[in-house]
C-alpha positions in Angstrom: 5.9 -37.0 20.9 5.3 -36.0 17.1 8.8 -37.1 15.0 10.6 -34.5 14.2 9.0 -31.8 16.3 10.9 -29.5 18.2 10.3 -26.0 20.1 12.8 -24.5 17.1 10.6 -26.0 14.4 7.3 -25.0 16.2 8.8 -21.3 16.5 9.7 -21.2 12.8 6.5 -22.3 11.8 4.3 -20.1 13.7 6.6 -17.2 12.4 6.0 -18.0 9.0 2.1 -18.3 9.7 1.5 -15.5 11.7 3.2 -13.5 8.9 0.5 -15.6 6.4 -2.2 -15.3 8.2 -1.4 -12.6 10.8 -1.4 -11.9 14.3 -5.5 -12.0 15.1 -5.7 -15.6 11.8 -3.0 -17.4 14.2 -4.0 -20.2 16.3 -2.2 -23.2 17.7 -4.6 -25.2 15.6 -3.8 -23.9 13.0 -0.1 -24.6 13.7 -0.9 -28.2 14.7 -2.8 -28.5 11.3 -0.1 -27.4 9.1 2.4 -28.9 10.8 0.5 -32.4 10.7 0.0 -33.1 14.1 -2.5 -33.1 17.1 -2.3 -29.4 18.7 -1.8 -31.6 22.5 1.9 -32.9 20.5 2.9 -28.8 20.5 2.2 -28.8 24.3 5.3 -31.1 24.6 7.9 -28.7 23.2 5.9 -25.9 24.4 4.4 -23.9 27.7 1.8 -22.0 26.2 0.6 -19.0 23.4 2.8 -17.0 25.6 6.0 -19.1 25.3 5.1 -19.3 22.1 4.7 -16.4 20.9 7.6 -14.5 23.0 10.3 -17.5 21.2 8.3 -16.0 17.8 9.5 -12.4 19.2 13.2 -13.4 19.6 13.3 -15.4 16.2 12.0 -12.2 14.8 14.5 -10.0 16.4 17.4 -11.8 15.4 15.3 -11.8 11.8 15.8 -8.3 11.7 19.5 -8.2 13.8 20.9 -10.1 11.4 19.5 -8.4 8.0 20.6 -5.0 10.0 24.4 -6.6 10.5 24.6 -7.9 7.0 23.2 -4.4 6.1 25.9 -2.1 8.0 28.7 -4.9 7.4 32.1 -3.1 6.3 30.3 0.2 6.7 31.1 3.5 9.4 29.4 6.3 10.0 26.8 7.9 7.8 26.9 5.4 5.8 26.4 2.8 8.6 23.6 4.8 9.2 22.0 5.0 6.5 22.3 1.4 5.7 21.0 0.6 9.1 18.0 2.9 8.7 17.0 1.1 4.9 17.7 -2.3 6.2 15.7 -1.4 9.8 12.4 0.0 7.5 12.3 -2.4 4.6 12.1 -5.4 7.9 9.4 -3.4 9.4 7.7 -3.7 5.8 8.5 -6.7 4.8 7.5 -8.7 7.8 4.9 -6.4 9.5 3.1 -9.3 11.3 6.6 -10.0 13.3 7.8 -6.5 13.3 4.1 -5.8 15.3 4.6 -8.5 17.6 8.5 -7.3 18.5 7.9 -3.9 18.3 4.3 -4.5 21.0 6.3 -7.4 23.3 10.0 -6.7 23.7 12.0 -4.0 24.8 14.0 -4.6 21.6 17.7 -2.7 21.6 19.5 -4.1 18.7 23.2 -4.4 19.1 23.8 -3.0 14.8 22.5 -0.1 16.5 24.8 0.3 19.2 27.5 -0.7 16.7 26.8 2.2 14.0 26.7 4.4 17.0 30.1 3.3 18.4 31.4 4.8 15.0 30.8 8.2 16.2 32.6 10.1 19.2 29.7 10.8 20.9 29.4 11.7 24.7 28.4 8.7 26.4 25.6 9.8 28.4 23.9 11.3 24.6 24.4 8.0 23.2 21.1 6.4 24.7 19.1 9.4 23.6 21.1 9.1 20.2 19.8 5.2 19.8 16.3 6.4 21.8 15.8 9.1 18.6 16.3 7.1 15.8 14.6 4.0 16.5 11.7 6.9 17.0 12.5 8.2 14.2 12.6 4.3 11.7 9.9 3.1 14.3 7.7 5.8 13.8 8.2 6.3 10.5 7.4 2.9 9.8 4.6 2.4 12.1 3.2 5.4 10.2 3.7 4.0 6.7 2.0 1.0 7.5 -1.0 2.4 8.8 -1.9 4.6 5.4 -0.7 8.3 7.1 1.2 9.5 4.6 -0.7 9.2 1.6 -2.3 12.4 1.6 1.0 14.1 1.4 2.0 14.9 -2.2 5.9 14.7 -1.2 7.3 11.2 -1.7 7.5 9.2 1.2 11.4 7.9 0.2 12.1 11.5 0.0 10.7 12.6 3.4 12.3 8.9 5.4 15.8 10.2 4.0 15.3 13.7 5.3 14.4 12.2 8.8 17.6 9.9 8.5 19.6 13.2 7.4 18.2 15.1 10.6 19.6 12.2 12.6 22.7 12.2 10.7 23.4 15.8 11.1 22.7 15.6 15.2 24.7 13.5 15.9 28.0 15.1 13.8 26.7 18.2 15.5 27.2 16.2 18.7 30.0 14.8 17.6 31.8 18.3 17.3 31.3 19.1 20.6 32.7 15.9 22.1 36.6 16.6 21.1 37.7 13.1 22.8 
């Protein structure tokens, strides 16, 4: 076995060059390469692509949990929100490569999500759909970004993510109201 190498040090570097080089560029040569050994030596810490590439998926998720957490730390309701929402779009932006992968291989259901949500007295069998809607809504609106579809639109895209986040907002006081408990 290669010194030094472990399945946490493999996962961090294919992260890191599957944002570089992206998703289709990535190859476990090119991992063994730039990590200075034989691509067999990876084979001993790791299954396969697969194993690989799912522990890239969960370091990516906790990525983004934790930038969400530090995000909506100290904060409650629309507030929480909204910090959630920025934090959940600028991860998707800044780390494309890995937000692709989580977004196409996990059934990801952050727990800062269920947190903000928890802030508001919301009926419990709305909350799902309440969590469903805005990851929709920051998925979607991400998803969309990314791919060029809003720049033949002359309003600002800032402008028309914070009316999206607003909608939210105001559903779920709406929903709120009519949940007195």
């Amino acid at each position: 076995m290669a010194k030094g190498l472990s399945a946490e040090r493999i996962t961090v570097a294919a992260a890191e060059l599957i944002e570089q080089y992206g998703r289709s560029g990535f190859s476990m040569r090119l991992l063994a390469d730039t990590m200075g050994v034989k691509t067999a030596s990876l084979y001993n810490h790791i299954e396969n692509m697969d194993t690989l590439l799912t522990e890239v998926c969960r370091y990516a998720l906790r990525m983004q949990e934790d930038g969400e957490l530090r995000a909506i730390a100290g904060k409650t309701g629309r507030e929480a929100v909204w910090a959630l929402a920025w934090a959940y779009r600028r991860f998707a932006q800044q780390h494309r490569e890995l937000y692709w992968l989580v977004m196409h291989n996990l059934a990801a259901d952050v727990g800062s999500l269920k947190q903000v949500l928890s802030g508001f007295r919301l009926p419990p069998r709305e909350e799902i759909h309440f969590r469903r809607m805005f990851r929709a809504i920051v998925h979607g609106f991400a998803s969309q970004e990314d791919e060029g579809f809003f720049s033949h639109y002359p309003a600002s895209t800032e402008l028309s993510f914070e009316f999206a986040i607003q909608r939210f907002i105001d559903c779920v006081l709406e929903a709120e109201k009519r949940n007195p408990s």
